[in-house]
MIKOLVO-107663 format. One record per residue (C-alpha): chain; x, y, z; residue number from 0. Coordinates in pm, 1 decimal. Last residue first. Example, Ala and Ser with C-alpha at 12.3 -4.5 7.8 and 13.67 -1.06 7.14 Angstrom:
VEXLO tinu        u        v        w titor
VEXLO    A   1367.0   -106.0    714.0     1
VEXLO    A   1230.0   -450.0    780.0     0
This chain:
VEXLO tinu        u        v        w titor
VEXLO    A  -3969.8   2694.4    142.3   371
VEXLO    A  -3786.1   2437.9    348.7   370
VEXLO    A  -3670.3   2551.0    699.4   369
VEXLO    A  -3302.7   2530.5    784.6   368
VEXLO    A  -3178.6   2289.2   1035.1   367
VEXLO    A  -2857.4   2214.5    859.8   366
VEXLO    A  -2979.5   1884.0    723.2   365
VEXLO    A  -3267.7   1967.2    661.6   364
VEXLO    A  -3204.3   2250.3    441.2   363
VEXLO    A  -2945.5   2005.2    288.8   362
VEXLO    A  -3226.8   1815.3    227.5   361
VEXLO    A  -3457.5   2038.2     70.9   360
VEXLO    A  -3138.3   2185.6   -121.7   359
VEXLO    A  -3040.0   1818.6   -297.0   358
VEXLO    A  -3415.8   1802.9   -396.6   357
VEXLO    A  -3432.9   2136.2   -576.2   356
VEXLO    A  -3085.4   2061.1   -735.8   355
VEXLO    A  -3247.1   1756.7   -906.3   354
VEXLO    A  -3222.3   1463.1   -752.4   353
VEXLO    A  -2993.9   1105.4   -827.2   352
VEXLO    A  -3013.1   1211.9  -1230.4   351
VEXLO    A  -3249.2   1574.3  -1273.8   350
VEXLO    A  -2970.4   1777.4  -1393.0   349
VEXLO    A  -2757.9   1497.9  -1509.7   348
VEXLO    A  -3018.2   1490.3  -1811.6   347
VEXLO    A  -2985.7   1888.0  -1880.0   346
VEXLO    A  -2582.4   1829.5  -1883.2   345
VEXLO    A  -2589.3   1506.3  -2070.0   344
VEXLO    A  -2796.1   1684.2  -2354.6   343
VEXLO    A  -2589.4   1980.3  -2371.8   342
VEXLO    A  -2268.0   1835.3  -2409.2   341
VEXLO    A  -2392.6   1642.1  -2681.0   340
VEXLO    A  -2563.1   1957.5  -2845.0   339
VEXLO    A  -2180.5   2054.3  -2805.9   338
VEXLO    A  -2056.1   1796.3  -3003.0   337
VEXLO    A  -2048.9   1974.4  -3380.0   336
VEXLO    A  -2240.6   1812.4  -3629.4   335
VEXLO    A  -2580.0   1801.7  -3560.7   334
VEXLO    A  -2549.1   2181.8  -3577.7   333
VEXLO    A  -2673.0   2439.4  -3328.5   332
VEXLO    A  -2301.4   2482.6  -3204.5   331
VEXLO    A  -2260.7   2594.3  -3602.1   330
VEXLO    A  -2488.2   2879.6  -3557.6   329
VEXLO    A  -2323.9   3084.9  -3298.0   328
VEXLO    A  -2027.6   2878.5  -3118.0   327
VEXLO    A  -2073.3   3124.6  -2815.5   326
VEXLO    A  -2447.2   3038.7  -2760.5   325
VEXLO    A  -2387.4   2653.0  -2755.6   324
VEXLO    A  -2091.1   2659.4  -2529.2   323
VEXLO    A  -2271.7   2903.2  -2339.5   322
VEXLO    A  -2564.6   2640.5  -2277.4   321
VEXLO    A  -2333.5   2353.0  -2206.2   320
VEXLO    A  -2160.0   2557.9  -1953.9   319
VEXLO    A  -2490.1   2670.2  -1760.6   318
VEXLO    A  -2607.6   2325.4  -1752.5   317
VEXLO    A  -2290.9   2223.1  -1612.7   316
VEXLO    A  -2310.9   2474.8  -1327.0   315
VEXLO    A  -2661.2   2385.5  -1260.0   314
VEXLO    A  -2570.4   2010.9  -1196.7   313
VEXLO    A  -2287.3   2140.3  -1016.6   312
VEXLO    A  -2410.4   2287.6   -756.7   311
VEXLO    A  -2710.3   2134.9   -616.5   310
VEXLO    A  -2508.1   1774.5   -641.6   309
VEXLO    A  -2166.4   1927.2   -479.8   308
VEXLO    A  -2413.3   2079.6   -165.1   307
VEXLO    A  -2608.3   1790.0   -150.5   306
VEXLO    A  -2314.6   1539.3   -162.6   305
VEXLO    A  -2052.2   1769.0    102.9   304
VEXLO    A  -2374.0   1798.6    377.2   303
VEXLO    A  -2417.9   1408.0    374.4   302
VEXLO    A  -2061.1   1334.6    389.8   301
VEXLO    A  -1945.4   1573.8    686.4   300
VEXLO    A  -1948.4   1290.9    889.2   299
VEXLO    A  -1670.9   1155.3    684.9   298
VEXLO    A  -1697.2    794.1    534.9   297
VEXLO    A  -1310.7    832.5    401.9   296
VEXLO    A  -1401.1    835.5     52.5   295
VEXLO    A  -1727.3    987.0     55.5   294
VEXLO    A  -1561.2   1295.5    239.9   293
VEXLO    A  -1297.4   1310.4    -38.5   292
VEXLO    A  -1584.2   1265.2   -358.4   291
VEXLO    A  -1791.4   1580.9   -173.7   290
VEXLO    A  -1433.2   1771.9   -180.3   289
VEXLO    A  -1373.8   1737.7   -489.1   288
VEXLO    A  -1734.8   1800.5   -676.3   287
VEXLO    A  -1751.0   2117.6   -418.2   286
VEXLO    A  -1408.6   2227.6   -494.6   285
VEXLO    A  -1438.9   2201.1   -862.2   284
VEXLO    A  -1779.2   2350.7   -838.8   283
VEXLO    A  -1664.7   2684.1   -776.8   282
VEXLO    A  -1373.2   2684.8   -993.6   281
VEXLO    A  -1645.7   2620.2  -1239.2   280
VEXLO    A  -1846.1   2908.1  -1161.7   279
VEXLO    A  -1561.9   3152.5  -1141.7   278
VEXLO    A  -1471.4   3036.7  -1495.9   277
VEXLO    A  -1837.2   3076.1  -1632.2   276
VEXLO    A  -1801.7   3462.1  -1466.9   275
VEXLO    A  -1475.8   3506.7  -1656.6   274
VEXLO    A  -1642.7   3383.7  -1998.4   273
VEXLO    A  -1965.2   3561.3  -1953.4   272
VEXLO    A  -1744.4   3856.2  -1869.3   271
VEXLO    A  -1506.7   3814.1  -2174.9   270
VEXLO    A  -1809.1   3775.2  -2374.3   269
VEXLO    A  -1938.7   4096.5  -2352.5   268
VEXLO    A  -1616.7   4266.6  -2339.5   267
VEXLO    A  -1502.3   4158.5  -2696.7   266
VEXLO    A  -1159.5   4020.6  -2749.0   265
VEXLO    A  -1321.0   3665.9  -2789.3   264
VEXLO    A  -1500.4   3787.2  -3065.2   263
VEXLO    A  -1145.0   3756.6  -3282.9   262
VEXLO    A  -1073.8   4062.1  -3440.7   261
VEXLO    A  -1161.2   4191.1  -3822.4   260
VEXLO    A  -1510.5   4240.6  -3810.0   259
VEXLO    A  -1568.8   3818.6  -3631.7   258
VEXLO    A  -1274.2   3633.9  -3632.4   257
VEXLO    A  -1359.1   3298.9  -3439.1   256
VEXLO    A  -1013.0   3200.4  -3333.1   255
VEXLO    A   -983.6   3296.8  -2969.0   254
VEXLO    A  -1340.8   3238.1  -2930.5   253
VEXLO    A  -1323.7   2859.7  -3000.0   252
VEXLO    A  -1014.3   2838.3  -2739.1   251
VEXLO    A  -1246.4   2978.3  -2470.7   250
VEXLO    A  -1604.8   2787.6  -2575.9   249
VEXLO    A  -1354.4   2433.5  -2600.4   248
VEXLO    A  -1209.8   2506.8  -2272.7   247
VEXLO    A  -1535.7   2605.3  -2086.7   246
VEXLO    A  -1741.6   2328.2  -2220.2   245
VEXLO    A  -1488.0   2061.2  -2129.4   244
VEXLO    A  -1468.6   2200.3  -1748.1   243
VEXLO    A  -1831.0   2202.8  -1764.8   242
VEXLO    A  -1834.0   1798.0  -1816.1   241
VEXLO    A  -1530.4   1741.2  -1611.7   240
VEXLO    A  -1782.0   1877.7  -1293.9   239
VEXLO    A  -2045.8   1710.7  -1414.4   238
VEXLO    A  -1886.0   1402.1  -1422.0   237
VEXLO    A  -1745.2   1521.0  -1053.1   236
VEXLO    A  -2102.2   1583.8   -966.7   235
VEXLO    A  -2211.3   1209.6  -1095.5   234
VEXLO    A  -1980.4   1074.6   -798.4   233
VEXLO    A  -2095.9   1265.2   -551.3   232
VEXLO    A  -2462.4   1184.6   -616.1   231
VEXLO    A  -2358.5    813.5   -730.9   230
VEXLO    A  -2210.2    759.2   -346.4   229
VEXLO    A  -2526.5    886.8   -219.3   228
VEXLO    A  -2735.1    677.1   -391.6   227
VEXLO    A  -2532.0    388.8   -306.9   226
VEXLO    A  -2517.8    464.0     23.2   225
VEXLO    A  -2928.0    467.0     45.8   224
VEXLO    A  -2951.9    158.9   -166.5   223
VEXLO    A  -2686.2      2.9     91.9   222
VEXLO    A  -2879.2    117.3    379.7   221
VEXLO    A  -3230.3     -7.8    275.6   220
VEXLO    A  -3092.3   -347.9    252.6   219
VEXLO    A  -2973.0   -338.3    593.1   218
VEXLO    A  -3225.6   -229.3    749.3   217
VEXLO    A  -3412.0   -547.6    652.9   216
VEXLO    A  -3220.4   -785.9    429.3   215
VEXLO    A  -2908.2   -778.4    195.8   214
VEXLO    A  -2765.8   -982.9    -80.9   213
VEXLO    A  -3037.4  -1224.4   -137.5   212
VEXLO    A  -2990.4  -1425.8   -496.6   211
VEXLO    A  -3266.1  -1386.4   -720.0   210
VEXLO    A  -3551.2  -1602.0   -866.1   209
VEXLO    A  -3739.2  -1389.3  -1122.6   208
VEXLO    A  -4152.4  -1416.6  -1065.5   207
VEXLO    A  -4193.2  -1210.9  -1359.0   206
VEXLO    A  -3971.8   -920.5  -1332.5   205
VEXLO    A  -3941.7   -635.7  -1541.3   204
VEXLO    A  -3660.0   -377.7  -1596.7   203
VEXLO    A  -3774.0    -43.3  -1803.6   202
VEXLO    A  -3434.8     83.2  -1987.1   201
VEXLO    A  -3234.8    435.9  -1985.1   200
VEXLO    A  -2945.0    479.4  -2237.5   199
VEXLO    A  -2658.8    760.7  -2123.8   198
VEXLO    A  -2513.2    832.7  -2446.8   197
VEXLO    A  -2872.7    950.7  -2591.1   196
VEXLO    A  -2900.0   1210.8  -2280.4   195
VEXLO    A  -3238.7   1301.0  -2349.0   194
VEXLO    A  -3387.6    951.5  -2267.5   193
VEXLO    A  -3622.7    726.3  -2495.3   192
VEXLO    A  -3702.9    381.6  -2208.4   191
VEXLO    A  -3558.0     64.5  -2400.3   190
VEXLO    A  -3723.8   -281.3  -2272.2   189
VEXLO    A  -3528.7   -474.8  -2055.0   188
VEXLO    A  -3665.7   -820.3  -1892.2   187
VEXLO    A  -3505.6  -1007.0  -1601.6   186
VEXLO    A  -3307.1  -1313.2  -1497.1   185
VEXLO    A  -2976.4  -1233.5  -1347.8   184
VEXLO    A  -3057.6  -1090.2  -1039.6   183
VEXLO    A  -2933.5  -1023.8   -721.3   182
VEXLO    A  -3153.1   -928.4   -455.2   181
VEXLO    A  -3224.7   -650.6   -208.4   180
VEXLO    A  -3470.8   -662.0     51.0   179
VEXLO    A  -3733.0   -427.0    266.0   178
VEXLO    A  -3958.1   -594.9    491.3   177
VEXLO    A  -4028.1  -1029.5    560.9   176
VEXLO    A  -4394.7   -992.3    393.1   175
VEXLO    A  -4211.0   -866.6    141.0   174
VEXLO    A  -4041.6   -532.7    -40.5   173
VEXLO    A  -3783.6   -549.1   -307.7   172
VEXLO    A  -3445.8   -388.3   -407.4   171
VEXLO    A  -3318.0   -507.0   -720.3   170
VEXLO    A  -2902.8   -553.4   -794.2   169
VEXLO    A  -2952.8   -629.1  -1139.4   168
VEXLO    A  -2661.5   -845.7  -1317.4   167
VEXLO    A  -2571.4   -911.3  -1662.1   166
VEXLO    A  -2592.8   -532.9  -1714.3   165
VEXLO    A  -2595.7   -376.0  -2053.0   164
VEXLO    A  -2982.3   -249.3  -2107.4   163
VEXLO    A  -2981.1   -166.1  -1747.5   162
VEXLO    A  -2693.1     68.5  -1801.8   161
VEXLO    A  -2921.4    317.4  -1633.1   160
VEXLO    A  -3281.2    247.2  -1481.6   159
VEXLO    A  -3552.7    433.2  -1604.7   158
VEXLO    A  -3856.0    237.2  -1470.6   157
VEXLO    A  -3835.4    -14.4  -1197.2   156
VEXLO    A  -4119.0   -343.2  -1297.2   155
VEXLO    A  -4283.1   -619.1  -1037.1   154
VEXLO    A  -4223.7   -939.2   -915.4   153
VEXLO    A  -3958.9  -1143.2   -743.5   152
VEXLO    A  -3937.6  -1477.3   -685.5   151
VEXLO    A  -3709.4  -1542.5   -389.7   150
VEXLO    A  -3932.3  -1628.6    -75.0   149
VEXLO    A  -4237.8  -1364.7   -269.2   148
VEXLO    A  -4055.1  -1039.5   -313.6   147
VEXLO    A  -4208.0   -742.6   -433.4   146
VEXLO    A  -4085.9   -462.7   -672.3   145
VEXLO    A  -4214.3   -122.0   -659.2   144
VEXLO    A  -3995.7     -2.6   -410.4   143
VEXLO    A  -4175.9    349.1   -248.2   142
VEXLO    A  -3976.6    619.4   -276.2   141
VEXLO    A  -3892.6    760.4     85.8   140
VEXLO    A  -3619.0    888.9   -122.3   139
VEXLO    A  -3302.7    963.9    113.3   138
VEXLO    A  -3019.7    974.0   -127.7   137
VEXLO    A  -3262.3   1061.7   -478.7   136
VEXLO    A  -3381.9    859.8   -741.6   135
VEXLO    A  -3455.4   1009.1  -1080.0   134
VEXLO    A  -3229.1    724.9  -1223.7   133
VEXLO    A  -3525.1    490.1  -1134.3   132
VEXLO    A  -3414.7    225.7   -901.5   131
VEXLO    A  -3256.0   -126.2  -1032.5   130
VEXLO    A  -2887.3    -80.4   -945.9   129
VEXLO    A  -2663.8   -138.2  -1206.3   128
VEXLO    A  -2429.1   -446.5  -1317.1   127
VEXLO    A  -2141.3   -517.9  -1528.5   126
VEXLO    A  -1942.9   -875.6  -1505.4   125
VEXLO    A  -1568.8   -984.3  -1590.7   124
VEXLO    A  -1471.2   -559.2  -1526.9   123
VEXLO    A  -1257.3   -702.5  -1284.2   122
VEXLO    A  -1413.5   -505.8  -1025.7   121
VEXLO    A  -1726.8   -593.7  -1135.5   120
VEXLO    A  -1661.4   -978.6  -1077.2   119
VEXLO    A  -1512.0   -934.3   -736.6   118
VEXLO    A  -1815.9   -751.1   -633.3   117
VEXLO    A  -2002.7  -1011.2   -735.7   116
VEXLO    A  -1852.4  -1250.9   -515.8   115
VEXLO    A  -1803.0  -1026.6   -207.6   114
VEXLO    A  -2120.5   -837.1    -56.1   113
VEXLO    A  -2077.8   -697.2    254.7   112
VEXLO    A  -2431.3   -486.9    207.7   111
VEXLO    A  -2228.1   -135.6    168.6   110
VEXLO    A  -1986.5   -298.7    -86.0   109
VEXLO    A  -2256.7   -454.0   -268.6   108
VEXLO    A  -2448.0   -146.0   -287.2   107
VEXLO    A  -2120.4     93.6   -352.8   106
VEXLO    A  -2051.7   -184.6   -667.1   105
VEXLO    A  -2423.3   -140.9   -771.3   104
VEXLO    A  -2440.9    242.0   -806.8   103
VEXLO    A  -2059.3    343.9   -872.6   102
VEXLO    A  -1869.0    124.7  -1175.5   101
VEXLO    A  -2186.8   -105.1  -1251.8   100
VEXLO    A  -2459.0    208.8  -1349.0    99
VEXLO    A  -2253.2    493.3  -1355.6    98
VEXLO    A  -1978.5    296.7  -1517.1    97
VEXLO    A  -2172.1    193.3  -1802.5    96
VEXLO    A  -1997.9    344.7  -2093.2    95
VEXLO    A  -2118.1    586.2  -2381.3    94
VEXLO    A  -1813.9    856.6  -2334.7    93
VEXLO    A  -1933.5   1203.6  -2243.8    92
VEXLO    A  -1526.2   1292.2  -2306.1    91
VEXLO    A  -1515.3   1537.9  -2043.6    90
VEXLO    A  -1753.0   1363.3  -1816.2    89
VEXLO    A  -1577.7   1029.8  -1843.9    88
VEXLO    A  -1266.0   1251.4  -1750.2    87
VEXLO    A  -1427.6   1380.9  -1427.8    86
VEXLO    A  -1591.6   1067.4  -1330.6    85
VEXLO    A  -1205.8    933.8  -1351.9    84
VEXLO    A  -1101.8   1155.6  -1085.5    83
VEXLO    A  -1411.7   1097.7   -905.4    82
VEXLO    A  -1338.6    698.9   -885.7    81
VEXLO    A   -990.7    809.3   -751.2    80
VEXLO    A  -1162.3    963.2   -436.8    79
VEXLO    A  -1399.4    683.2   -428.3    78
VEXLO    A  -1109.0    461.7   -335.6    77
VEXLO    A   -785.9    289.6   -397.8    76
VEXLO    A   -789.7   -131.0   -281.3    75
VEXLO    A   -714.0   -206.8   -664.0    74
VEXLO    A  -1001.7   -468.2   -647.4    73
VEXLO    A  -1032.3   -826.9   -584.6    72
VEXLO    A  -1189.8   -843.8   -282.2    71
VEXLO    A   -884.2   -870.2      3.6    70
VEXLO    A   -774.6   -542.9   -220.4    69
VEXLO    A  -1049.2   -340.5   -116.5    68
VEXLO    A  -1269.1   -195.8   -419.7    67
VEXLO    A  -1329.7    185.5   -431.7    66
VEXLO    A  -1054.3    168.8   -756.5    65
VEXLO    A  -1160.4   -142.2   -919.3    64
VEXLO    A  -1427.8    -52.8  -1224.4    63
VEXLO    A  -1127.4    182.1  -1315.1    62
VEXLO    A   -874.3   -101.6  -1371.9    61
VEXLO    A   -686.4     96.3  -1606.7    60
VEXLO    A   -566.5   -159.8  -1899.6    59
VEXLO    A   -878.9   -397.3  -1769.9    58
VEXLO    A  -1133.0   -234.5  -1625.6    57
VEXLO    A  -1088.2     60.7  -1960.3    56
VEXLO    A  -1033.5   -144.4  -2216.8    55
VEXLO    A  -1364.3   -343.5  -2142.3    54
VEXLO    A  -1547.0    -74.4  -2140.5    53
VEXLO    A  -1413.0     75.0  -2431.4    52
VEXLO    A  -1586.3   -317.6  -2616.1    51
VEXLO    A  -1869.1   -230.5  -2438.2    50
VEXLO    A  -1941.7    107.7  -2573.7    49
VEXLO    A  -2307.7    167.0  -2542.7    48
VEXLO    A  -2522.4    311.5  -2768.9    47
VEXLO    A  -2559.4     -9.4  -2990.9    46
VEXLO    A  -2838.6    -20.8  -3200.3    45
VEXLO    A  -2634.9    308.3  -3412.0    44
VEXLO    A  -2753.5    643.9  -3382.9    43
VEXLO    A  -2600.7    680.5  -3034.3    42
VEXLO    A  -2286.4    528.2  -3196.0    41
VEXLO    A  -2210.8    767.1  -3452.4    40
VEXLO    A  -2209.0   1063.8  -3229.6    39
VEXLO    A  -1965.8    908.8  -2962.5    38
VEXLO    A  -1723.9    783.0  -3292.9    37
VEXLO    A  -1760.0   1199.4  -3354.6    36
VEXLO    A  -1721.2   1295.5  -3031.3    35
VEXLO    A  -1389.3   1046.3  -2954.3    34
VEXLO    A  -1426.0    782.9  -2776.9    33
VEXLO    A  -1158.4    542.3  -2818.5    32
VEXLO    A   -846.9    735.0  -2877.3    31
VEXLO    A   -932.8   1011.7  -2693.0    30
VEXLO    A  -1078.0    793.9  -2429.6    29
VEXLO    A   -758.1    554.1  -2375.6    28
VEXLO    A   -530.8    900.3  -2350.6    27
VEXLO    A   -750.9   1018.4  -2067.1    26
VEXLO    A   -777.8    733.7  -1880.0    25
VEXLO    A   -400.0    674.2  -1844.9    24
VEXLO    A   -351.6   1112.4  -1779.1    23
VEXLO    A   -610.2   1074.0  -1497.6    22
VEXLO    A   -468.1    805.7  -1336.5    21
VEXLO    A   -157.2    966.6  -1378.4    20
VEXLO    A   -296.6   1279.6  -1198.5    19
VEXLO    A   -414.1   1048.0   -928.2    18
VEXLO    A   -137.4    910.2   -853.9    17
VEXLO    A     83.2   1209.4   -827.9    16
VEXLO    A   -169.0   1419.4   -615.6    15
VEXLO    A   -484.8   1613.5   -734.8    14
VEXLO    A   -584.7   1936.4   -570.7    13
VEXLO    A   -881.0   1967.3   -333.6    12
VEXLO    A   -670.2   1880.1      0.0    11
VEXLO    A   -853.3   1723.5    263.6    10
VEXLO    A   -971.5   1969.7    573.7     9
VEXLO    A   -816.2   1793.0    897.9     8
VEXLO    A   -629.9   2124.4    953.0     7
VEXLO    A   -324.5   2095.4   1130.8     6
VEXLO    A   -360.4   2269.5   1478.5     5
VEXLO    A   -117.6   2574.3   1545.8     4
VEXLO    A   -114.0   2711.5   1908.2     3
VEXLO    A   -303.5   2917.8   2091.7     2
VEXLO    A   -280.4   3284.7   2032.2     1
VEXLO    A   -187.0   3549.5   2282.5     0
């Protein structure tokens, strides 16, 4: 005889009322704001970045607020709602720093306790990022290559995103007291060439910089760890809306390409690549999902849920981009349709936070598997 009935603790994948409107809000503001072609424009312009939508978007849908507690100045929502709006930025590839000030440096503060900035991201007043390479992965034994001296603080972190726009770099820092992580507003940038050429990359360098302390010993390592973490979930879900964005615009391009009298998206060949891209999406929906759900409530499951999303779905968006380009035939080649976009951000998310290799080794190790 069976036992009886016990309600599943697993959290539901699908979106709810709140955060399909969130989605809808954001949505509307980056069709109207970042568009491909405005997108295109801009990375050949000195300006990659999109301030200015930046703005529009803390302050008409408080995105840079959502994992912030109320008490703090935020909207008191939480990483779950961050990944809804990953999704979208994803979709729409638009040039903003919320990587960077949005997830990496507002999950360090808010690991480390940290209030006063935080308030200031949240609002969207301030942007920050967190001064580690964007190669970085949860659990680098990396060493820091910047080194504090009381609070002057020395040394250069290469390919760092949204450093070129932050008024604040949250640097982590090694002394004769152990591992720190500062606050600073005094620092160098010089522009690092990256692949992704919405997603700018930039060399900070300190020269004795005074900086505020935020976090010390353990302590500092943990937030930098949590925010790493945090950014692997959170740049799955991008990934996630990325692929999702490749498969609707390959499917609706192939029901109107005519190619010997019927559209090539009635032929079997691509049918299957189609179906099989579909699977692989649906797949990665409910990794992206339910890696941004554990994240949100601190789950012990959290760990397993990043590496297996961040494996995933970086592949799965590379694949997307790449059929996207193949099934648009010569014109997806062209300058002038988005998909080389699509493309780029996919192969550059591929090694952001770990590559999939890295995410595997540790999810190897963390379910007692042996690394090849």
């Amino acid at each position: 005889m069976s036992g009886p009935v016990v309600a599943s603790a697993f959290p539901s994948l699908l979106h709810g009322e709140h955060e399909q409107e969130l989605r809808a809000s954001v949505r509307r503001l980056l069709t109207d704001r970042a568009e491909w072609r405005s997108v295109l424009a801009r990375t050949e312009s000195d300006a990659p970045q999109d301030l200015a939508t930046w703005q529009l978007l803390a302050s008409q849908t408080g995105i840079a607020a959502l994992p912030v507690p109320e008490e703090l100045g935020g909207a008191g929502a939480s990483w779950r709602e961050t990944a809804t709006v990953a999704e979208e930025l994803g979709r729409s590839i638009a040039p903003v720093p919320f990587l960077g000030s949005a997830v990496l440096a507002t999950a360090a503060l808010l690991s480390a306790g940290e209030t006063q900035l935080l308030a200031q991201l949240a609002s969207g007043e301030r942007t920050a990022t967190l001064a580690v390479p964007l190669s970085t992965w949860p659990g680098s034994d990396r060493a820091w290559t910047v080194t504090a001296s009381g609070s002057a603080l020395t040394g250069t972190v290469t390919s760092v995103v949204d450093a070129r726009e932050a008024d604040v770099v949250l640097v982590p820092a090694d002394g004769p007291d152990g591992p720190s992580l500062w606050a600073v507003e005094q620092f160098d940038v010089s522009p690092r060439t990256s692949l992704d050429m919405t997603r700018p990359l930039g060399d900070v360098t300190l020269t004795g910089a005074t900086g505020r302390l935020v976090a010390s010993g353990q302590a500092a390592r943990t937030a930098v760890d949590d925010a790493l973490t945090v950014g692997a979930a959170m740049l799955a879900s991008e990934q996630l809306g990325l692929a999702e964005q490749c498969l609707d615009t390959t499917v609706a391009y192939v029901k109107t390409r005519f190619q010997f009298g019927r559209p090539i998206g009635s032929y079997q060949g691509l049918k299957h690549r189609l179906a099989n891209l579909y699977v692989e999406v649906t797949r990665a929906r409910a990794v992206a999902r339910y890696a941004a759900a554990c994240v949100a409530h601190g789950d012990p499951d959290t760990a397993v849920a990043v590496a297996v999303a961040a494996s995933l779905c970086s592949d799965v968006a590379v694949l997307a981009a790449e059929e996207c380009v193949q099934m648009h035939g010569g014109i997806g080649f062209t300058w002038e349709h988005p998909a080389h976009l699509w493309l780029k951000r996919a192969k550059a998310d591929q090694i952001a936070l770990g590559t999939p290799d890295r995410h595997q080794g540790t999810l190897a190790g963390l379910v007692e598997l042996p690394v090849a």
